[in-house]
C-alpha positions in Angstrom: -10.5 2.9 -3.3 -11.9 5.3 -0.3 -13.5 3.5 2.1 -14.4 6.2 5.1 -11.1 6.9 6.4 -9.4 4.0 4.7 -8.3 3.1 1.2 -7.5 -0.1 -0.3 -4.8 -0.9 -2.6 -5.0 -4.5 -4.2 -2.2 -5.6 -6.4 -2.1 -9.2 -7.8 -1.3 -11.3 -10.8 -3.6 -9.1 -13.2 -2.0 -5.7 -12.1 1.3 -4.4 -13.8 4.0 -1.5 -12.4 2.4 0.6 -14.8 -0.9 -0.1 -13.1 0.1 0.3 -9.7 2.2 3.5 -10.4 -0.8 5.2 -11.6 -3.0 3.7 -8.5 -0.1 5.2 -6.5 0.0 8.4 -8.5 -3.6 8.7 -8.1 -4.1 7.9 -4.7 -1.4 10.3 -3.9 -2.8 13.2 -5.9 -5.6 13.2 -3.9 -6.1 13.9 -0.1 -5.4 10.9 1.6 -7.1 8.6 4.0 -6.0 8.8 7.9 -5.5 5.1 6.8 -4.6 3.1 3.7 -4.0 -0.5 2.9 -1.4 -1.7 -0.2 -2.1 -5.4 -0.5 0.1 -7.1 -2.3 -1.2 -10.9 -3.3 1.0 -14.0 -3.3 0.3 -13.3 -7.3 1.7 -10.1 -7.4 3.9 -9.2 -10.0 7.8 -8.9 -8.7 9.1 -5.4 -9.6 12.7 -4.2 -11.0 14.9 -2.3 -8.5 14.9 0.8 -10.8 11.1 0.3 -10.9 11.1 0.0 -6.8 13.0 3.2 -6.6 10.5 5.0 -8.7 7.7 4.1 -6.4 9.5 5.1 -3.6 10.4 8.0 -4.9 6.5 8.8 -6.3 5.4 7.9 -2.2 7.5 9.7 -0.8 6.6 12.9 -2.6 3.3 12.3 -0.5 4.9 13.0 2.3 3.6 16.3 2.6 0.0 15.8 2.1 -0.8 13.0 4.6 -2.4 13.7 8.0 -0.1 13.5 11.1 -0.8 10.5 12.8 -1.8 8.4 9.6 -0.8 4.8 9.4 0.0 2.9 6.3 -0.1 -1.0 6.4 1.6 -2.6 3.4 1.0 -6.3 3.7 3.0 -8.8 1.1 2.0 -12.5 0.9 4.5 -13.4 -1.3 7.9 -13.8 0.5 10.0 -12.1 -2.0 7.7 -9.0 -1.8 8.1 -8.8 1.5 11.7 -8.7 1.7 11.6 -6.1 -0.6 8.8 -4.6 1.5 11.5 -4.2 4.2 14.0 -2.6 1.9 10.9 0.0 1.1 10.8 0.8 4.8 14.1 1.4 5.9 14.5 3.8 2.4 11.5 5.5 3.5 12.5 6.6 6.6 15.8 8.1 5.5 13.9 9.8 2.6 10.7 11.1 3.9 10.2 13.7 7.1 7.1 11.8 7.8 4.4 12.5 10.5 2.5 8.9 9.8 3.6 5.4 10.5 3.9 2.6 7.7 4.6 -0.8 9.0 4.5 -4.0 6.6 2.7 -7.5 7.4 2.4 -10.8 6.1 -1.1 -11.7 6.7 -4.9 -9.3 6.2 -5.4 -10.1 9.8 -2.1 -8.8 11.6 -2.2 -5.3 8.8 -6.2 -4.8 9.8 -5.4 -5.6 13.4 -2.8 -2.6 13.4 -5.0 -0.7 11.3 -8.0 -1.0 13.5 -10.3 -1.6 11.4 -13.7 -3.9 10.7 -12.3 -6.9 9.0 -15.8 -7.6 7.2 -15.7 -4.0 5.4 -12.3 -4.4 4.0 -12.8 -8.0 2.8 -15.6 -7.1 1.2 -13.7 -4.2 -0.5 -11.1 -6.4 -1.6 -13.4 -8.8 -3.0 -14.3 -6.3 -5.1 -11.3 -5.2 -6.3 -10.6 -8.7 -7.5 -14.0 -8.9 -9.1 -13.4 -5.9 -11.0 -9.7 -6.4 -11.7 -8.9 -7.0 -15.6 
């Protein structure tokens, strides 16, 4: 997932809630990046509201290990997702005293614009996650 100061997230039709909890869990154990990326495909599986508010909760314990001025770009291709996406957000900032910014996206190019980073690097990372995705 760690790519310099970013790390990727993909999530698609392969990947359950079980799966991406224990990406999330992971990832969140750890140090993290100055910058991540969650990518959820157009395949993505859709997730249950008491599912959601487990993964909200899970992030938002997090809240204390990222690095002031971090920036999370959680980009949804699926319509449904994203609306949900948007629910995520406003919860967020009632329940975390956060000192990064997460914004969500509907296209690669908009989240890595806002991300500032090399589009080539992260394609290529995401390639590879779907490669290497079960």
């Amino acid at each position: 997932m760690p790519h310099h100061a970013l790390s990727i997230i993909y999530i698609d039709q392969g990947s359950s809630y079980e799966k991406l909890y224990q990406l999330i869990a992971g990832y969140t154990g750890a140090q993290p990046s100055a910058k991540e990326l969650i990518y959820f495909n157009r395949d993505a599986p859709m997730s249950t509201p008491e599912k959601t508010r487990s993964l909200i909760h899970l992030i938002a314990q997090s809240a204390t290990t990222r690095p002031p001025g971090g920036k999370t770009a959680l980009l949804f291709e699926r319509v449904a997702l994203y609306g949900l996406g948007k629910i995520y957000l406003a919860t967020e900032r009632r329940i975390a005293n956060k000192t990064w910014e997460t914004r969500i996206f509907r296209t690669l190019d908009d989240a890595l614009q806002w991300l500032e980073v090399p589009a080539d690097n992260v394609r290529i990372e995401i390639e590879t996650q779907r490669k290497n995705a079960p």
